[in-house]
Biopython code that builds the backbone (N, CA, C, O; Angstrom):
import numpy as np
from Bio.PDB.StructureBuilder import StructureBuilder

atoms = [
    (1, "UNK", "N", (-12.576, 11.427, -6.191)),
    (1, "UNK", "CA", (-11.763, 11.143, -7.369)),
    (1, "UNK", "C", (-11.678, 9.636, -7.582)),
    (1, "UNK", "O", (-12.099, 9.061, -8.586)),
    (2, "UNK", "N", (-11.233, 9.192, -6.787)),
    (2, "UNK", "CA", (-11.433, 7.360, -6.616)),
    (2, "UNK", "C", (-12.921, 6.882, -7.216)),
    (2, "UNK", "O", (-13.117, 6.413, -8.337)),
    (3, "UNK", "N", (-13.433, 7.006, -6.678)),
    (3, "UNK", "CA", (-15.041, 6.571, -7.230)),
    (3, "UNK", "C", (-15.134, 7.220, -8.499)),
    (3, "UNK", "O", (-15.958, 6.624, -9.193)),
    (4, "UNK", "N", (-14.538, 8.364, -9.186)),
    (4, "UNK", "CA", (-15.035, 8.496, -10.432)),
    (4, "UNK", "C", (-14.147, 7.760, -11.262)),
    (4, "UNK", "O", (-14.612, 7.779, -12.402)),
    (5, "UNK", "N", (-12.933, 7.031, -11.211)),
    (5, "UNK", "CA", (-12.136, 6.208, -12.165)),
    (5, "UNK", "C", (-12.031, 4.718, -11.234)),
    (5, "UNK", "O", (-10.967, 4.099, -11.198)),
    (6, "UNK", "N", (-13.251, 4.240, -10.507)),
    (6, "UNK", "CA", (-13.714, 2.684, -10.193)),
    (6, "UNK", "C", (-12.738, 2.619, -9.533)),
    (6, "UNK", "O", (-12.200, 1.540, -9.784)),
    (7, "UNK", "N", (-11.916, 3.435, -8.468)),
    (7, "UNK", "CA", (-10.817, 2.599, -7.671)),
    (7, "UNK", "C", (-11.857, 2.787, -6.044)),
    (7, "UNK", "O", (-12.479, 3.673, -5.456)),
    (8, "UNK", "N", (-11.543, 1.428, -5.886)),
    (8, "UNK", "CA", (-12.234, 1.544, -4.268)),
    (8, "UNK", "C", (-11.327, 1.852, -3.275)),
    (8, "UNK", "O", (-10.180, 1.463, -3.492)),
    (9, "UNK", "N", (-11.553, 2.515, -2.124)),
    (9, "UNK", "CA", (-10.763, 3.308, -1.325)),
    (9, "UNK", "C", (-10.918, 2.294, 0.568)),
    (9, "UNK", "O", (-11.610, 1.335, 0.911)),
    (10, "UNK", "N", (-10.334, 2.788, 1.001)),
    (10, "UNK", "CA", (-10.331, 2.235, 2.124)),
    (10, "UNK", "C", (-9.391, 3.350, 2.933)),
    (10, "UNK", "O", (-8.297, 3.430, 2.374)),
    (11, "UNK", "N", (-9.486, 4.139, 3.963)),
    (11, "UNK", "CA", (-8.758, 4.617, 5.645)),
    (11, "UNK", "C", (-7.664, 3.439, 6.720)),
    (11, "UNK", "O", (-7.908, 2.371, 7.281)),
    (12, "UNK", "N", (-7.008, 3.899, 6.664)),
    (12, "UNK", "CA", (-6.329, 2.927, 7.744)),
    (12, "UNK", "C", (-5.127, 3.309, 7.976)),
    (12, "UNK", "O", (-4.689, 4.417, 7.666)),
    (13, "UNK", "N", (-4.450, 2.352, 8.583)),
    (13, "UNK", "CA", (-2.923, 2.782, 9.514)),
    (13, "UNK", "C", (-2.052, 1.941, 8.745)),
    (13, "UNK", "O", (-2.204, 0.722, 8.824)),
    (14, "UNK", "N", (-1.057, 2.487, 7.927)),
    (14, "UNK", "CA", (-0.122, 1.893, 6.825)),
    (14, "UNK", "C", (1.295, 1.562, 8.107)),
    (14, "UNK", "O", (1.961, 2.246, 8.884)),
    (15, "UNK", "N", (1.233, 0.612, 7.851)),
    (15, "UNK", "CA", (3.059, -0.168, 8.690)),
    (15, "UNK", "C", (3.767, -0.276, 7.728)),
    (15, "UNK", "O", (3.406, -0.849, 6.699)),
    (16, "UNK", "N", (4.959, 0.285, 7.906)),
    (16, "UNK", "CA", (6.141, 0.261, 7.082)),
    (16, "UNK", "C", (6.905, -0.610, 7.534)),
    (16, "UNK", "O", (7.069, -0.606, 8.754)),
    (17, "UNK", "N", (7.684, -1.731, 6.638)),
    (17, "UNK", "CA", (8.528, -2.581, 6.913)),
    (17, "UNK", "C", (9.816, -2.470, 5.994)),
    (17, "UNK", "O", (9.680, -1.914, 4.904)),
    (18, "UNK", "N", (10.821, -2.868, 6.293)),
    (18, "UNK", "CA", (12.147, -2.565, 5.133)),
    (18, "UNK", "C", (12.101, -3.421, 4.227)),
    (18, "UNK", "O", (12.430, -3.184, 3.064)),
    (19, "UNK", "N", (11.611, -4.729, 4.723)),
    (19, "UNK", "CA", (11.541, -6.133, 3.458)),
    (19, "UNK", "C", (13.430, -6.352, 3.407)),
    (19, "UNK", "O", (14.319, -5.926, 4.145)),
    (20, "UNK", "N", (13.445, -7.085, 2.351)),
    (20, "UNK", "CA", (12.715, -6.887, 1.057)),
    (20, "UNK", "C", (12.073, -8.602, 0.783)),
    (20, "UNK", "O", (11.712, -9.247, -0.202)),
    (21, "UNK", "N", (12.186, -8.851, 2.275)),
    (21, "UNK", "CA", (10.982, -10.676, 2.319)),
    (21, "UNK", "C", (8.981, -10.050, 2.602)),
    (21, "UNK", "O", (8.582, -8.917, 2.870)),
    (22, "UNK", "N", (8.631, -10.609, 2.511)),
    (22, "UNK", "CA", (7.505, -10.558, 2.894)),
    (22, "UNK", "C", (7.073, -10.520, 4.565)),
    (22, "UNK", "O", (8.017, -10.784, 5.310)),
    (23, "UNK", "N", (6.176, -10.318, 5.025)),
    (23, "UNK", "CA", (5.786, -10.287, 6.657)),
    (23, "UNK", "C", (5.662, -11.938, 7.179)),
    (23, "UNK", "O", (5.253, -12.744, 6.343)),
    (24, "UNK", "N", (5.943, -12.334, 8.281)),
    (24, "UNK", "CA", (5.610, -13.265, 9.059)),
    (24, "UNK", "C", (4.076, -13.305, 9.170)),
    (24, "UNK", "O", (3.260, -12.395, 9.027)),
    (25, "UNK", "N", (3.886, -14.753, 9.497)),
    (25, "UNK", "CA", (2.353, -14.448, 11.023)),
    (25, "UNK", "C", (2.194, -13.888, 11.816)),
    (25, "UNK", "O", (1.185, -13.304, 12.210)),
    (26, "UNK", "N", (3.704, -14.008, 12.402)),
    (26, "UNK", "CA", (3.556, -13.399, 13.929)),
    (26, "UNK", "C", (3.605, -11.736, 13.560)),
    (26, "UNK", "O", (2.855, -10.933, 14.117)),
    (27, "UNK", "N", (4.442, -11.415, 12.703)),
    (27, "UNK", "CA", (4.699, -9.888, 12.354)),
    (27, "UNK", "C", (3.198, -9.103, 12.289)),
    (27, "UNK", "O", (2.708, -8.126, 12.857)),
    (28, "UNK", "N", (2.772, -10.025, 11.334)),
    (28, "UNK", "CA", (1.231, -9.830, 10.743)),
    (28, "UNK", "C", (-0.165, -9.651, 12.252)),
    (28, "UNK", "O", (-1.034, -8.820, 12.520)),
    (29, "UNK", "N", (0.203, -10.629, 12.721)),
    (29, "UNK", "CA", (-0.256, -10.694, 14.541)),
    (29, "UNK", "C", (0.140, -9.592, 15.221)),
    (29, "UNK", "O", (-0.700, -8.951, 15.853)),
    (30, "UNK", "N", (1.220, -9.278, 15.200)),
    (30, "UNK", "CA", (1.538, -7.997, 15.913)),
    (30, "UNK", "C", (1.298, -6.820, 15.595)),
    (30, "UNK", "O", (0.887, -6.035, 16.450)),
    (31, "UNK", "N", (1.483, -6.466, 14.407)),
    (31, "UNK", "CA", (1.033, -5.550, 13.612)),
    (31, "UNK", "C", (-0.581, -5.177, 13.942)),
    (31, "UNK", "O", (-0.911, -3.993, 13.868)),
    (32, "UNK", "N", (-1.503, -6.116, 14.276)),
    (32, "UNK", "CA", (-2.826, -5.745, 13.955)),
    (32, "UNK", "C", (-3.078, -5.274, 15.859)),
    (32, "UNK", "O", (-3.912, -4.448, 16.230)),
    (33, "UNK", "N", (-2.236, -5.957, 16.692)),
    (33, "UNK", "CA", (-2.651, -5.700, 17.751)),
    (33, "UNK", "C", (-1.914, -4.439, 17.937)),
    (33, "UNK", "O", (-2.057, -4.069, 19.102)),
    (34, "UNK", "N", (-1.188, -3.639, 17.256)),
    (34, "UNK", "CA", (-0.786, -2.266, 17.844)),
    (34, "UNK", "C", (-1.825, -1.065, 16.514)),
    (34, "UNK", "O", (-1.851, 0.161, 16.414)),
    (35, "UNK", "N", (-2.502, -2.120, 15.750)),
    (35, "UNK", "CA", (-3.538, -1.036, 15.488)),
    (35, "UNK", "C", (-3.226, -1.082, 13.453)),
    (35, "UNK", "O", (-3.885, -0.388, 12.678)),
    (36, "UNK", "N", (-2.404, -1.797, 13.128)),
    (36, "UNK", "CA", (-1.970, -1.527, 11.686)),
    (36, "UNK", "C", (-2.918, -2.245, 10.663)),
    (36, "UNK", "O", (-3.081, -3.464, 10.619)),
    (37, "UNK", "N", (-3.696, -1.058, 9.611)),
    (37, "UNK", "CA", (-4.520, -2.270, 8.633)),
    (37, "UNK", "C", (-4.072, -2.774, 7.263)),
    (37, "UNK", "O", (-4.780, -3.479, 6.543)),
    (38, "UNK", "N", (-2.530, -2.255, 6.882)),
    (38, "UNK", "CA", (-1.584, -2.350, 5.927)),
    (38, "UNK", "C", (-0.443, -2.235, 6.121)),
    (38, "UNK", "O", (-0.040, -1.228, 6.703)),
    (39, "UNK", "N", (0.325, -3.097, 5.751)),
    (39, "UNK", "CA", (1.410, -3.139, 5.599)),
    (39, "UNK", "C", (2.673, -2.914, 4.262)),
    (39, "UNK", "O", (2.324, -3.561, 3.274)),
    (40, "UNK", "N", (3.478, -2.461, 4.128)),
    (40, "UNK", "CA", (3.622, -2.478, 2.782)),
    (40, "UNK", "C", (5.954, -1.700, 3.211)),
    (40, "UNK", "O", (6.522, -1.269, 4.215)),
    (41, "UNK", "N", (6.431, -1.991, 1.622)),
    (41, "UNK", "CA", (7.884, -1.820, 1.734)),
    (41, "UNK", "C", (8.303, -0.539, 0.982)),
    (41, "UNK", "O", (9.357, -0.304, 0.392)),
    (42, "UNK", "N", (7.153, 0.266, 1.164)),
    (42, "UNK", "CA", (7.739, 1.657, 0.284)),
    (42, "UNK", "C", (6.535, 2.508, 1.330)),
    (42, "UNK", "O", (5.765, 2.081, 2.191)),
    (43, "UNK", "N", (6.842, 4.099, 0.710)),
    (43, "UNK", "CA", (5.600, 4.855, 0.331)),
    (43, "UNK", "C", (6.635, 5.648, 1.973)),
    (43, "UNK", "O", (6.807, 6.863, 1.878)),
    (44, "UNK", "N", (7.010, 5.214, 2.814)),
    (44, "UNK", "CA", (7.168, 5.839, 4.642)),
    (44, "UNK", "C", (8.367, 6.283, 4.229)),
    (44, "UNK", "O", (8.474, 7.472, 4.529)),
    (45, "UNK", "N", (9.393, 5.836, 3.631)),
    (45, "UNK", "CA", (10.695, 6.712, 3.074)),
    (45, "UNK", "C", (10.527, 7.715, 2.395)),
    (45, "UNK", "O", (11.119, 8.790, 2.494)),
    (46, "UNK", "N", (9.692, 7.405, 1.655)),
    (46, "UNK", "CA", (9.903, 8.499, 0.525)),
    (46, "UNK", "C", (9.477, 9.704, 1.490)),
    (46, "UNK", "O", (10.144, 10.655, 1.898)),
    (47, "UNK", "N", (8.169, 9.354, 1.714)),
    (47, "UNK", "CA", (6.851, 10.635, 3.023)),
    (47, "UNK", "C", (7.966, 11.276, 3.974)),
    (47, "UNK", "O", (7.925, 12.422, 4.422)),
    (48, "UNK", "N", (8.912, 10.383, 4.189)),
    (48, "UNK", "CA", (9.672, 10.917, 5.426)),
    (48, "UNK", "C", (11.101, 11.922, 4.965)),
    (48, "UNK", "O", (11.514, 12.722, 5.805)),
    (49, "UNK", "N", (11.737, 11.831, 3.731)),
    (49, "UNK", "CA", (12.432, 12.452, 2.864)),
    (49, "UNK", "C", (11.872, 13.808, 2.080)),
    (49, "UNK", "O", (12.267, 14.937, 1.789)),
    (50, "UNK", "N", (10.945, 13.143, 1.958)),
    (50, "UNK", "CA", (10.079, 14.593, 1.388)),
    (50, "UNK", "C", (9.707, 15.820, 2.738)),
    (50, "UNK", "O", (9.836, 17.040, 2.832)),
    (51, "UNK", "N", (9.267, 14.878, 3.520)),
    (51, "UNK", "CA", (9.222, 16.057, 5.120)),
    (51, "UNK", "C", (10.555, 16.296, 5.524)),
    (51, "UNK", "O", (10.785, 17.387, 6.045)),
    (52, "UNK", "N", (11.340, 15.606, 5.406)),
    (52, "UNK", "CA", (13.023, 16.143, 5.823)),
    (52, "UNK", "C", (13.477, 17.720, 5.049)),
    (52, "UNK", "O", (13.968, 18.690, 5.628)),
    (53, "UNK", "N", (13.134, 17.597, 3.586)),
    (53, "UNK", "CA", (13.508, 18.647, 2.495)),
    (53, "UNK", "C", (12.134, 19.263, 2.221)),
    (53, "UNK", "O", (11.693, 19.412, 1.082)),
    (54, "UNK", "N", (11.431, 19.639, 3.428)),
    (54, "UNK", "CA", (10.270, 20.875, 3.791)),
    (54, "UNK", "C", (9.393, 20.434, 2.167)),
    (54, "UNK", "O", (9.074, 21.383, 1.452)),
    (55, "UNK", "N", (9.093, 19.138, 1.739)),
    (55, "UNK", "CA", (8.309, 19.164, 0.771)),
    (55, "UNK", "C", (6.255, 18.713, 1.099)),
    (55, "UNK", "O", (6.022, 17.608, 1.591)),
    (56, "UNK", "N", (5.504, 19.300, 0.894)),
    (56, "UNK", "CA", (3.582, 18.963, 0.884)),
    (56, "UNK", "C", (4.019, 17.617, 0.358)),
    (56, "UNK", "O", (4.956, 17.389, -0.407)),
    (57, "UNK", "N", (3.154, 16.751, 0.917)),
    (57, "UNK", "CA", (3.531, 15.275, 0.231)),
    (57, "UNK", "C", (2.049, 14.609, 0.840)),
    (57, "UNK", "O", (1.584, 14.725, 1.973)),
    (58, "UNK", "N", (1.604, 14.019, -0.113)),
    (58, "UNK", "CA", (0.688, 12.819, 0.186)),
    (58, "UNK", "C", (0.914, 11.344, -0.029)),
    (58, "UNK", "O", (1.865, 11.152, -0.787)),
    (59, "UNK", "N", (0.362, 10.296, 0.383)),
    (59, "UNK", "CA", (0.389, 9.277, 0.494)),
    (59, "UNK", "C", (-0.392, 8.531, -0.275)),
    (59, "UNK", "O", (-1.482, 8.878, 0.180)),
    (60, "UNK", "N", (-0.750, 7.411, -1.485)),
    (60, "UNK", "CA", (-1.791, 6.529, -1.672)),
    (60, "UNK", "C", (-1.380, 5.146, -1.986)),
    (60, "UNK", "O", (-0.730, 5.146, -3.032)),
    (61, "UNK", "N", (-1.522, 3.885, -1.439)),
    (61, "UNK", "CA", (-1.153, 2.759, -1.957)),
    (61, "UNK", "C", (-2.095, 1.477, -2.465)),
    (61, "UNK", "O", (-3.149, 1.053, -1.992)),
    (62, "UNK", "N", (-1.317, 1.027, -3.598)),
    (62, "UNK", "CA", (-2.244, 0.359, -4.107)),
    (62, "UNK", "C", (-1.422, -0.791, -3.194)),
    (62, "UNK", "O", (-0.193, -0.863, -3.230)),
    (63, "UNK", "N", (-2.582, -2.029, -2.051)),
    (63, "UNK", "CA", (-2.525, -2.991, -1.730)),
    (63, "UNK", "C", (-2.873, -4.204, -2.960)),
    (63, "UNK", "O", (-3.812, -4.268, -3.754)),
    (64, "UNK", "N", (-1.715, -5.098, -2.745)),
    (64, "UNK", "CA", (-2.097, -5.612, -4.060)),
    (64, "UNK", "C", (-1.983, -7.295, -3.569)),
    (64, "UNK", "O", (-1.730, -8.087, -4.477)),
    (65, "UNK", "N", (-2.141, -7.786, -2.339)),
    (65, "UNK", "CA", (-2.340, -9.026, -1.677)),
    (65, "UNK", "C", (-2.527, -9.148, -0.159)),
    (65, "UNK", "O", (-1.814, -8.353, 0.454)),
    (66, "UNK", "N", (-3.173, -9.807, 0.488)),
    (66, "UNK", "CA", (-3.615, -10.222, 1.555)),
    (66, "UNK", "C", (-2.144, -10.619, 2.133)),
    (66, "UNK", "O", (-1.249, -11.056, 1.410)),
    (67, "UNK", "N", (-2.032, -10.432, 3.378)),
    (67, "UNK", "CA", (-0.709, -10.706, 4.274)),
    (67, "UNK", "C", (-0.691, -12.268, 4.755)),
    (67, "UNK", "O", (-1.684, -12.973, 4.936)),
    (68, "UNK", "N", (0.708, -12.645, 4.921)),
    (68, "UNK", "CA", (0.671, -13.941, 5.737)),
    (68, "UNK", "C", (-0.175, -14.321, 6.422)),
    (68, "UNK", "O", (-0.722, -13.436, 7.080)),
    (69, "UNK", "N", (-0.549, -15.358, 6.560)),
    (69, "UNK", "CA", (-1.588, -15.369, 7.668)),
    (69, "UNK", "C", (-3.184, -15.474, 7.501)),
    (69, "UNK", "O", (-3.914, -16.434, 7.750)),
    (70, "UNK", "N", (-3.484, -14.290, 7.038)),
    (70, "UNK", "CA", (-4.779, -13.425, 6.661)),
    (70, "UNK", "C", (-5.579, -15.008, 6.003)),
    (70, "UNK", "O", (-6.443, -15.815, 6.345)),
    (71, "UNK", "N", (-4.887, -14.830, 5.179)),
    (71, "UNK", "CA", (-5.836, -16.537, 3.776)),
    (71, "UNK", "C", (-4.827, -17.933, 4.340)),
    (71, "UNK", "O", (-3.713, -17.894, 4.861)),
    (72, "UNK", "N", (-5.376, -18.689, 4.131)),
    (72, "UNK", "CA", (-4.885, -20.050, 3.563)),
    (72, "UNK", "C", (-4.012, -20.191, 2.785)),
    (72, "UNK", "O", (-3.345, -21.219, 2.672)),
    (73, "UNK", "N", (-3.846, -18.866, 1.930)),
    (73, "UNK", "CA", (-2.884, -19.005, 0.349)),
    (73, "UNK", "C", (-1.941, -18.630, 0.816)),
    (73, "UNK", "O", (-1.922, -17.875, 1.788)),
    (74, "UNK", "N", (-0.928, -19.078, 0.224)),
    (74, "UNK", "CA", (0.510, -19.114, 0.326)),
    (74, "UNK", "C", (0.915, -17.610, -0.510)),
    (74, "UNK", "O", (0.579, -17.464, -1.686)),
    (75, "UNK", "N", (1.555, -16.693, 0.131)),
    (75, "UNK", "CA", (2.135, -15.480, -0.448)),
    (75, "UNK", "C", (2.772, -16.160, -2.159)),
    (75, "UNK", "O", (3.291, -17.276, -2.167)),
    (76, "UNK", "N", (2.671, -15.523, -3.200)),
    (76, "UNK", "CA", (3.373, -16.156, -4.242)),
    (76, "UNK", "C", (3.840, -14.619, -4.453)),
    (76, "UNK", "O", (3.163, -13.717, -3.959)),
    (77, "UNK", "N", (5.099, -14.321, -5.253)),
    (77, "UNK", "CA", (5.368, -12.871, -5.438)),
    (77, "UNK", "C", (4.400, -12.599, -6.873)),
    (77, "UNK", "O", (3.486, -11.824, -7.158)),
    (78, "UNK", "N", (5.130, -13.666, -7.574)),
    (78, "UNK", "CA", (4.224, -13.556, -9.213)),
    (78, "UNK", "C", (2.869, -13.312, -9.261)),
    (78, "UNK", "O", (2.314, -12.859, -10.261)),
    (79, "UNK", "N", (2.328, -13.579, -8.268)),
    (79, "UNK", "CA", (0.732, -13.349, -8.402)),
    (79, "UNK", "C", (0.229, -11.620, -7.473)),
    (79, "UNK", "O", (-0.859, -11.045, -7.460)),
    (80, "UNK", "N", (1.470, -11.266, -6.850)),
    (80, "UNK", "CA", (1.399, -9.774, -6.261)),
    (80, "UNK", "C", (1.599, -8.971, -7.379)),
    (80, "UNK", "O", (0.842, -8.016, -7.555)),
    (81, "UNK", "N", (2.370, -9.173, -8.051)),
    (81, "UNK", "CA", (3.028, -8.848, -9.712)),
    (81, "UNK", "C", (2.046, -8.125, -10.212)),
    (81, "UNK", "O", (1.751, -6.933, -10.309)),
    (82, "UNK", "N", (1.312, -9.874, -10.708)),
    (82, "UNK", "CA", (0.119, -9.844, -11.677)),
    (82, "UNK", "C", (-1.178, -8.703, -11.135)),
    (82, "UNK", "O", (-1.790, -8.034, -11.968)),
    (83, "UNK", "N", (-1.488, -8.602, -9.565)),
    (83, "UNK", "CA", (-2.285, -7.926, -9.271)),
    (83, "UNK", "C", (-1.822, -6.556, -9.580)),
    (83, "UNK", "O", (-2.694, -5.949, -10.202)),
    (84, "UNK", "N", (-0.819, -5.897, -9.377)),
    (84, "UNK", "CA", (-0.413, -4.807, -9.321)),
    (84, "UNK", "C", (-0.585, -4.213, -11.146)),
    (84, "UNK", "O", (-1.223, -3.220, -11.498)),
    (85, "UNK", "N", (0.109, -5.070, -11.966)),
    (85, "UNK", "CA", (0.034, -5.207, -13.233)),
    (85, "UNK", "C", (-1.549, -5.153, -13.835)),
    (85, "UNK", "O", (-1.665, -4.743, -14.990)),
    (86, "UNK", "N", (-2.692, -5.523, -13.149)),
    (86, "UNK", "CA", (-4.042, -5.345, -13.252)),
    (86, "UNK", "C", (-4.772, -4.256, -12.917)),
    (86, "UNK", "O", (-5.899, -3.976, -13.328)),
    (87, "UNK", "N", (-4.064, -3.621, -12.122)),
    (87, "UNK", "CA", (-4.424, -2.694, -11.630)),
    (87, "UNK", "C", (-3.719, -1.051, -11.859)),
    (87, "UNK", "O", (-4.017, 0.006, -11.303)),
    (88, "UNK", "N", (-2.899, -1.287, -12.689)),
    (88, "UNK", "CA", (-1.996, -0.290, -12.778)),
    (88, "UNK", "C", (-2.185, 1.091, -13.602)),
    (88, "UNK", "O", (-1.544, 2.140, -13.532)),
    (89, "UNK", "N", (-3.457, 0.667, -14.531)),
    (89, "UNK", "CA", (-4.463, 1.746, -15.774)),
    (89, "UNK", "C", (-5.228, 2.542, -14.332)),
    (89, "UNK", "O", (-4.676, 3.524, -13.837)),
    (90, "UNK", "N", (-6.184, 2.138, -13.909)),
    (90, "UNK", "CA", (-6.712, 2.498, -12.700)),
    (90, "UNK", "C", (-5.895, 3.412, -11.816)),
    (90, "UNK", "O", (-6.206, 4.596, -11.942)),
    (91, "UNK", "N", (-4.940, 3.164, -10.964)),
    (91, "UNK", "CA", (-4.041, 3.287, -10.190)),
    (91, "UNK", "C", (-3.598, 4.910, -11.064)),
    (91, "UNK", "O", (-4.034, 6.060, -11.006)),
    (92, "UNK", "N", (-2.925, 4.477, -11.546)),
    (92, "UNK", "CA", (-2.595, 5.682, -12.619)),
    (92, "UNK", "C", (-3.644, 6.853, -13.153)),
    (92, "UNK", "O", (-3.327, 7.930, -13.657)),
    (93, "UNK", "N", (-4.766, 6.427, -12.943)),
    (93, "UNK", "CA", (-5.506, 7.195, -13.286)),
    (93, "UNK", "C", (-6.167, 8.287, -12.070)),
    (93, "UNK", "O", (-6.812, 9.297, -12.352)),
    (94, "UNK", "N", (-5.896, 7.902, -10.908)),
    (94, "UNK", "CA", (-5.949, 7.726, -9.542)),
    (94, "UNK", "C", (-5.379, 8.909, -9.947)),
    (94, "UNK", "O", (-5.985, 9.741, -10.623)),
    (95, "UNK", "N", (-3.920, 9.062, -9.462)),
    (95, "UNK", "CA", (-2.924, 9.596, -9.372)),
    (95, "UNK", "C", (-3.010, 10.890, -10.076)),
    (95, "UNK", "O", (-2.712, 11.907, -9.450)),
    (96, "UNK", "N", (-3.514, 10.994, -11.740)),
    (96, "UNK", "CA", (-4.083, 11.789, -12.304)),
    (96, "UNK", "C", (-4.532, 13.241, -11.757)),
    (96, "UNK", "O", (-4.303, 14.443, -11.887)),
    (97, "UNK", "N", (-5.467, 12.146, -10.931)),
    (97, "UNK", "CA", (-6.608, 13.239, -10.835)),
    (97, "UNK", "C", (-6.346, 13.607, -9.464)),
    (97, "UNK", "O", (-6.706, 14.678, -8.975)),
    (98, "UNK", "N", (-5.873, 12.933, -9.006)),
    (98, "UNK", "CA", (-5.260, 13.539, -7.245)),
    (98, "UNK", "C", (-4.206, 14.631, -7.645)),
    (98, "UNK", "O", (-4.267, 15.609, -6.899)),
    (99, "UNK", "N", (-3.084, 14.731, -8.805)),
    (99, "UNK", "CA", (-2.467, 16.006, -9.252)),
    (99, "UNK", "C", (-3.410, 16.740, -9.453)),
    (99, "UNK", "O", (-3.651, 17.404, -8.445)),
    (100, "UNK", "N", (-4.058, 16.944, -10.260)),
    (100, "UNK", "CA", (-4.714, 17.706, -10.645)),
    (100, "UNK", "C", (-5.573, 18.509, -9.349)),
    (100, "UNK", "O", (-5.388, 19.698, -9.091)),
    (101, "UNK", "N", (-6.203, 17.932, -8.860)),
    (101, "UNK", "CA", (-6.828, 18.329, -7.238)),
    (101, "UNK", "C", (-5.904, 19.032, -6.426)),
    (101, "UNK", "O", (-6.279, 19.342, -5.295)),
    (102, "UNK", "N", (-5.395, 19.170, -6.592)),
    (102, "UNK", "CA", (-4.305, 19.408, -5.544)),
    (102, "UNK", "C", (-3.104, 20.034, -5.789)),
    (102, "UNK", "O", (-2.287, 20.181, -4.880)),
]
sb = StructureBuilder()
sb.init_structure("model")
sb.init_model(0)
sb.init_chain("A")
sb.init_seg("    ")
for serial, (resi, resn, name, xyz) in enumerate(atoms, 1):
    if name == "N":
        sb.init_residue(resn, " ", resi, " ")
    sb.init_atom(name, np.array(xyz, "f"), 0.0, 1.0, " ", f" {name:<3s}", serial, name[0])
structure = sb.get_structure()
């Protein structure tokens, strides 16, 4: 489904954090040495509420910036924004067709 509406996909181990700041270095460091290839401040509540009240639930997140650390670049929020905001026709379209499947 991804490949037929151009969203590229990726497998990995999602880390849930509460936020609502962004990750450290060191967080980001630690994180990778217990195995995590994303990090992110949603998506593990909801998964875990929905399994509380016996609900089928899947998972998909759109990563929408590189973590502390990772680049040279300085986390900016406005430019996580803007990615998410670029991506959001796509994303949505995603979603679509994963209802529909399923």
């Amino acid at each position: 489904i991804a490949e037929e509406v151009g969203v590229a996909t990726k497998r990995g181990t999602y880390l849930y954090v509460k936020g609502p700041n962004y990750e450290t270095k060191a967080e980001i460091k630690a994180f990778r040495m217990i195995g995590g290839d994303s990090v992110g401040m949603s998506t593990a509540p909801e998964l875990m509420e929905a399994a509380r009240l016996g609900i089928r639930s899947a998972a998909v997140s759109l990563i929408t910036n590189a973590a502390a650390g990772v680049t040279d670049q300085k986390l900016d929020h406005a430019e996580v924004k803007e990615a998410a905001e670029m991506k959001k026709g796509e994303f949505a379209e995603l979603v679509k067709g994963l209802i529909k499947e399923f």
